[in-house]
C-alpha positions in Angstrom: 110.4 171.9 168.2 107.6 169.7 169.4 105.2 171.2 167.6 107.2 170.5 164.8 107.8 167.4 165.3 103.7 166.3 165.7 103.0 168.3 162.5 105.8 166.2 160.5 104.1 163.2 161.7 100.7 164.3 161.0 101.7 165.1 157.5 103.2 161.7 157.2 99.9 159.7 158.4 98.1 161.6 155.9 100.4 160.7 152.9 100.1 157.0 154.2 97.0 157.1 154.1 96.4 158.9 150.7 98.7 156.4 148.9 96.7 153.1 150.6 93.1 155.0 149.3 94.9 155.3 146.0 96.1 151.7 145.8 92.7 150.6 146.9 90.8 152.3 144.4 93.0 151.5 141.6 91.4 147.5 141.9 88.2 147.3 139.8 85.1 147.2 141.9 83.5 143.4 141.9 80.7 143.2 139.3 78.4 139.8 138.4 80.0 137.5 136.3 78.7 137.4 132.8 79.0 134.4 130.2 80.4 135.4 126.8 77.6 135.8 124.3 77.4 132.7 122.1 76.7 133.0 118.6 76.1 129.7 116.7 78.6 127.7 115.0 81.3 129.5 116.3 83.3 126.9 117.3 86.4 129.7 118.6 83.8 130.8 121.3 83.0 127.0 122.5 86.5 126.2 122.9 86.8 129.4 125.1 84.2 128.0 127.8 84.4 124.6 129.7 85.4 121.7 127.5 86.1 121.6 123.6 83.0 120.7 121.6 83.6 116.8 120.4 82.4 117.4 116.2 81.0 114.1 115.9 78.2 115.2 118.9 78.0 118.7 116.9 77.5 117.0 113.7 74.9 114.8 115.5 72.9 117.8 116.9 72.6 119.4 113.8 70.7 116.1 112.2 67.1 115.4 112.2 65.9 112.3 113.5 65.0 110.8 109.4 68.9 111.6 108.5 70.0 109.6 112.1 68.0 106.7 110.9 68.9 107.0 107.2 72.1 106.1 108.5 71.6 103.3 109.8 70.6 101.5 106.6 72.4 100.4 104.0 70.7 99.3 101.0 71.3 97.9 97.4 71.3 99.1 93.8 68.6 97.1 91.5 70.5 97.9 87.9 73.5 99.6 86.3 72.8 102.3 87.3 71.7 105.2 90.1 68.4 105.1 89.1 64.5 107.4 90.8 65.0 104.7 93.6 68.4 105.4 94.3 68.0 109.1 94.7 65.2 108.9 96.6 67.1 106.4 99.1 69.9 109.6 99.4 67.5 112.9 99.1 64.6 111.6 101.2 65.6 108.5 103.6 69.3 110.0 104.1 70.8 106.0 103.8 74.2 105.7 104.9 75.6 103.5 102.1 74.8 101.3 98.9 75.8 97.9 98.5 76.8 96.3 95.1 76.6 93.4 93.5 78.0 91.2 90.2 74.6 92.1 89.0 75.7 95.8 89.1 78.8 94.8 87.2 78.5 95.3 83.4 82.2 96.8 83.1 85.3 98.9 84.8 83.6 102.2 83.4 80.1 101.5 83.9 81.2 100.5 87.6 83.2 103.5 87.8 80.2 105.7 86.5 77.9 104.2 89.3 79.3 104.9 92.2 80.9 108.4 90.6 76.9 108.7 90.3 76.1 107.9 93.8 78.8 110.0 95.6 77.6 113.1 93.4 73.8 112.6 94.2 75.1 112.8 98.0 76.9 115.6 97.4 74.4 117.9 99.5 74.4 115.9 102.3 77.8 116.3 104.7 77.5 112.8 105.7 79.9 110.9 103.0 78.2 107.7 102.1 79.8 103.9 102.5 80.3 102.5 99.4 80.6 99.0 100.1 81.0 95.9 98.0 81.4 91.7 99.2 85.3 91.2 97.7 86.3 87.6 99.0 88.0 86.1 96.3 87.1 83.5 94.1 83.7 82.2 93.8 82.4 85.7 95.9 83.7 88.4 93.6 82.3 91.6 92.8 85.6 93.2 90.5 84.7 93.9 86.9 86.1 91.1 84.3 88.7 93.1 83.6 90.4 91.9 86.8 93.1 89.7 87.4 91.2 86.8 89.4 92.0 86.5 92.9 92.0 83.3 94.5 89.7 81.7 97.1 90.3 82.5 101.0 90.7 78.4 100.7 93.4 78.5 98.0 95.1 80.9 100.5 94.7 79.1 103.5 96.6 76.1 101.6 99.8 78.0 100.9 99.4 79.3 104.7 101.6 82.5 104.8 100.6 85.7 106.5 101.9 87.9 104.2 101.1 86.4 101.2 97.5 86.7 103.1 98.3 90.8 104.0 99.7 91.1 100.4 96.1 89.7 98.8 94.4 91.9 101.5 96.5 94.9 100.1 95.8 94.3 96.4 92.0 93.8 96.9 92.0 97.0 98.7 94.2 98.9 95.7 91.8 97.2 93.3 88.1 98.2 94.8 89.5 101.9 96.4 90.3 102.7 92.8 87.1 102.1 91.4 85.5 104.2 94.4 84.5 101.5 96.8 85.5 102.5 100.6 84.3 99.3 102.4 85.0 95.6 102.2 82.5 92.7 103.4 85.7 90.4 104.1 87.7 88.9 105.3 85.6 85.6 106.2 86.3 84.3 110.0 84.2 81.4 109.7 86.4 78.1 110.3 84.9 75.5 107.9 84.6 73.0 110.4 81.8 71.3 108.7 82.5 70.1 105.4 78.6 69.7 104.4 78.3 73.6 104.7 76.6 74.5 102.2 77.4 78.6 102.2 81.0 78.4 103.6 83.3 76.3 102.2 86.4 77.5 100.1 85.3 81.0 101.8 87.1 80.3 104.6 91.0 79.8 105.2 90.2 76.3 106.5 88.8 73.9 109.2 92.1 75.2 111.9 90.9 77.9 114.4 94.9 79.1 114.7 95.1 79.0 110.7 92.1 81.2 110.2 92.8 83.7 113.0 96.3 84.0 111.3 95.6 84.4 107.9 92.1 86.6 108.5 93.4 88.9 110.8 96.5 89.5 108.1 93.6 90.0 105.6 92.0 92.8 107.6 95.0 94.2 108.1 96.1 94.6 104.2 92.5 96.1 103.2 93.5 98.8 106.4 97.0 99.5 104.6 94.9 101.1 101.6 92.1 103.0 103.3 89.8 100.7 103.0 87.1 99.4 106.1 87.3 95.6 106.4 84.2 94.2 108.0 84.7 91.0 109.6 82.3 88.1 109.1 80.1 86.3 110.1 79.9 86.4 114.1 79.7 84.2 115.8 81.0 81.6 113.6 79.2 79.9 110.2 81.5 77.6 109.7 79.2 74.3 111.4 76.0 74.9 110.2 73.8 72.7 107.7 72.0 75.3 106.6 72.1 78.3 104.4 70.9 81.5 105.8 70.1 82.5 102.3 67.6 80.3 102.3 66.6 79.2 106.3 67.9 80.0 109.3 70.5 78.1 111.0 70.8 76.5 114.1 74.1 76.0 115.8 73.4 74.1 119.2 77.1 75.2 120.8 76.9 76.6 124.4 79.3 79.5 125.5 82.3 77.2 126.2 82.9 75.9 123.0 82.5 79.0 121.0 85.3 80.6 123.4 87.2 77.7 122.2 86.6 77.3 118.7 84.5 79.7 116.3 85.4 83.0 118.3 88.9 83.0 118.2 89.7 84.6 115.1 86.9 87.1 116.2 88.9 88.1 119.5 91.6 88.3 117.8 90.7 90.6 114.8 89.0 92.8 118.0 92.3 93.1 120.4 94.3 93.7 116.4 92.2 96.6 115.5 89.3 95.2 113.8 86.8 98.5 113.1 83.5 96.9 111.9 82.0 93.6 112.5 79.1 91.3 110.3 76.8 89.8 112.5 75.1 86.0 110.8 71.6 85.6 110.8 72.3 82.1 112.9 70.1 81.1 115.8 72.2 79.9 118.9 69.6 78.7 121.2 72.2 78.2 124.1 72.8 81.6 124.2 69.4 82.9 123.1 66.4 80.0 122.4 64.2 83.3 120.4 66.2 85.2 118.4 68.8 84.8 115.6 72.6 86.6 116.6 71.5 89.5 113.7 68.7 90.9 116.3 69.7 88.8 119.7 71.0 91.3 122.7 72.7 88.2 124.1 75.0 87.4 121.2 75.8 91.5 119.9 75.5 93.3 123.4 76.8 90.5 125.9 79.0 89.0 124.3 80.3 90.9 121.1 81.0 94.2 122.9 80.8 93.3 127.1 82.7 89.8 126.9 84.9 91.0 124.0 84.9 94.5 124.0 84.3 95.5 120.8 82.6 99.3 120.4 83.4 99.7 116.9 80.2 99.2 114.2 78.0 95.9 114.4 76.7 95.9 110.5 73.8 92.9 110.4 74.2 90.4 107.1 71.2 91.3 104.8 68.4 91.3 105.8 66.2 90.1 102.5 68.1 86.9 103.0 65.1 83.6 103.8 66.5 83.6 107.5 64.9 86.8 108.3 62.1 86.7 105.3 60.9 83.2 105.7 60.4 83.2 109.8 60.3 87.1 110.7 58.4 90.4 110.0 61.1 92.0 108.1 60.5 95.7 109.7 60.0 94.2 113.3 63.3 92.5 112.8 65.2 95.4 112.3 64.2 97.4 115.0 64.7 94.4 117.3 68.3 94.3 116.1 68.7 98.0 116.5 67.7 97.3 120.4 69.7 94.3 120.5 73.0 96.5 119.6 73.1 96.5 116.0 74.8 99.8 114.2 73.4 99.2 110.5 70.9 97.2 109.0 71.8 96.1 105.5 68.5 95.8 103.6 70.5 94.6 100.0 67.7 93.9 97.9 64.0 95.3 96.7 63.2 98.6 97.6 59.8 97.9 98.6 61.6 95.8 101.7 64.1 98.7 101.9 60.9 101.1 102.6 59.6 99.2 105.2 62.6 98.6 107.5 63.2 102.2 107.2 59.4 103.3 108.0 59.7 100.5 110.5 62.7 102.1 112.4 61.1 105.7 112.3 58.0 104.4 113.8 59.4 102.5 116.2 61.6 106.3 117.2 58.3 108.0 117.0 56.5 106.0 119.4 59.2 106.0 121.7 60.5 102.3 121.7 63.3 102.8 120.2 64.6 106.5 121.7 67.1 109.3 120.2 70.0 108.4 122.7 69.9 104.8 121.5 69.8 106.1 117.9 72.6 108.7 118.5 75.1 106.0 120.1 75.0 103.9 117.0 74.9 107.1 115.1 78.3 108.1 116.6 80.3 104.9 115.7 79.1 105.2 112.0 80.4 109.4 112.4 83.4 108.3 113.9 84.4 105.4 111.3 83.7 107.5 108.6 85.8 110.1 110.0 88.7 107.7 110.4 89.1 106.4 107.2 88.5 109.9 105.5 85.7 109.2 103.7 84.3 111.7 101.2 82.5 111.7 98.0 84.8 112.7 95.4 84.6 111.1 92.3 87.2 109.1 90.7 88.0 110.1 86.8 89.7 106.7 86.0 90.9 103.3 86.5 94.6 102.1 85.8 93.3 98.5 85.3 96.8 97.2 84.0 98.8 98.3 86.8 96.7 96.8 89.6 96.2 93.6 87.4 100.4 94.0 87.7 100.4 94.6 91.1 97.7 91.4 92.2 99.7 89.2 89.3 102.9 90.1 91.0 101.5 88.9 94.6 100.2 85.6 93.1 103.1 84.7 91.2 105.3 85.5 94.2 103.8 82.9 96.6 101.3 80.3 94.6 103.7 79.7 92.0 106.8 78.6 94.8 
């Protein structure tokens, strides 16, 4: 019986022990961990380790340095149309946009043909280009003949609505998206609180800080309902100077207070209502900064545009063939000074000889390490990311239905001018 009982129990320690050696065994031994192999561009794999690959920083690795600092220009057009100069500008300096003119105006279809041309020559690149154009109103109008006119920002400012202001923002936007443009130098912030300015005048709403932060910001906001990029201008204010920066370079002796008080306030608020692009003025502020003029000065476009009003969206400099920078600067220094100051894009609107040197000027300055990549790549990421936003890409446009936006921007007028 005993002996029985010790070989039962035997039997039953073994089977214990059979099924916990089983159970152990059945656990797969420990072996090193091993990454996944990575195979470039494959996008699935990335998302699979760590942290989701941002686009914009992949698109940016996969540039060279030339195509970062292509776009960071802008430049102009010199005829009708997109001539040796102009494809050299898109297949060997990689610019990020064109500019046009009145004097690039002959007619709807010739306009239509141009920038047709310009978004086809870009075709090969996957960087879609800004196709930008200065559409005020009145006396600063780009829009082929064809056009209904469209009244002065001043003419506005006197019937002093906000959505008679969003409406004219709307139509301008209709009018220049359908002929291919994608970005608007407008609306105009400046308060024309000088009347012997000679480059402001009827291009502002009026001499009322409250008036012109209404009716600009309303602006801004109409170009955005149609897909178009409004680009604020011209910080920090040119509404009190004597001088044109066409021509010279202004001076504006105001100290920190009263631009706070006056000349930024349609500024901050465009920024806190979504503004995405600002112009800076070639206007030197020697309260702020006794050297340099706000389009290259760290204290005006780093300090206070995006620290004291925290704006990171793109800083786009006014042009920078105008007499401000031509007749007191070296044109190529200037640029890359601006660049270091805070500046996005340079616009470099006219002769392409000055276009080739601010372009060499900026890829020197990256070669011999004064400006370096990571500066490059942060302006280089707003200009991604704005571009991204607003959809841009360079399809071309097969026509114009002239009559029904002239309909449309005759409707708007004769709905609020005509009360």
């Amino acid at each position: 019986m005993k002996m029985r009982f010790f070989i039962s129990l035997v039997l039953i320690m073994l089977l214990l022990l059979q099924i916990g050696c089983a159970k152990f065994s059945a656990e797969p031994p420990e072996e090193e961990w091993k990454p996944p192999e990575h195979h470039e561009g494959d996008q699935e794999a990335d998302d699979q380790v760590g942290e989701p690959i941002d686009p914009i920083r992949a698109e940016i690795g996969r540039m060279s340095v030339d195509e970062k600092i292509g776009q960071l220009v802008m430049v102009g057009v010199d005829g009708y149309t997109a001539d040796e100069q102009v494809k050299e500008m898109i297949h060997q300096e990689y610019v990020g946009g064109f500019i046009l003119f009145k004097k690039n105006v002959k007619d709807t279809q010739q306009l239509l043909q141009l920038l047709n041309d310009l978004k086809q020559e870009n075709l090969e690149h996957k960087v879609p280009l800004f196709l930008a154009v200065d559409e005020e109103g009145g006396r600063v109008s780009r829009m082929p003949d064809e056009f209904v006119d469209i009244p002065s920002s001043r003419e506005i400012g006197k019937v002093n609505n906000p959505q008679f202001s969003y409406e004219v923002g709307r139509g301008i936007g209709r009018a220049i998206k359908a002929l291919g443009f994608n970005l608007d130098f407008a609306p105009v912030l400046d308060i024309n609180s000088n009347p012997k300015n000679p480059v402001i005048g009827d291009r502002s709403f009026g001499a009322d800080a409250e008036l012109v932060r209404s009716l600009g910001v309303q602006t801004m906001k109409g170009l955005q309902s149609e897909q178009i990029i409004p680009v604020v201008k011209h910080f920090p204010g040119h509404g009190d100077t004597l001088t044109d920066s066409h021509v010279g370079l202004p001076r504006l002796d105001h100290d920190l207070d009263r631009l706070q008080s006056m000349e930024l306030i349609p500024f901050q608020e465009a920024i806190e209502r979504g503004a995405d692009a600002v112009m800076i003025a070639h206007i030197l502020l020697p309260k702020l900064d006794e050297k340099n003029p706000a389009s290259f000065s760290k204290a005006i476009i780093t300090d206070l545009l995006r620290n004291e009003l925290h704006f990171d969206g793109v800083v786009f400099t006014d042009d920078f063939t105008m007499g401000a920078i031509t007749e007191n600067f070296d044109i190529g220094e200037a640029a890359v000074k601006s660049i270091l100051a805070g500046s996005d894009v340079i616009l470099v609107c006219h002769d392409y000889d000055k276009m080739k040197v601010v372009l060499g000027a900026l890829k020197d300055a990256v070669a011999e390490g004064r400006i370096d990549e990571e500066r490059i790549d942060q302006s280089l990421y707003r200009i991604l990311q704005l571009k991204r936003k607003y959809q841009l890409a360079d399809e071309s446009i097969d026509a114009v239905d002239v009559d029904s936006i002239n309909t449309d921007l005759g409707g708007i007028l004769d709905r609020y001018m005509k009360q």
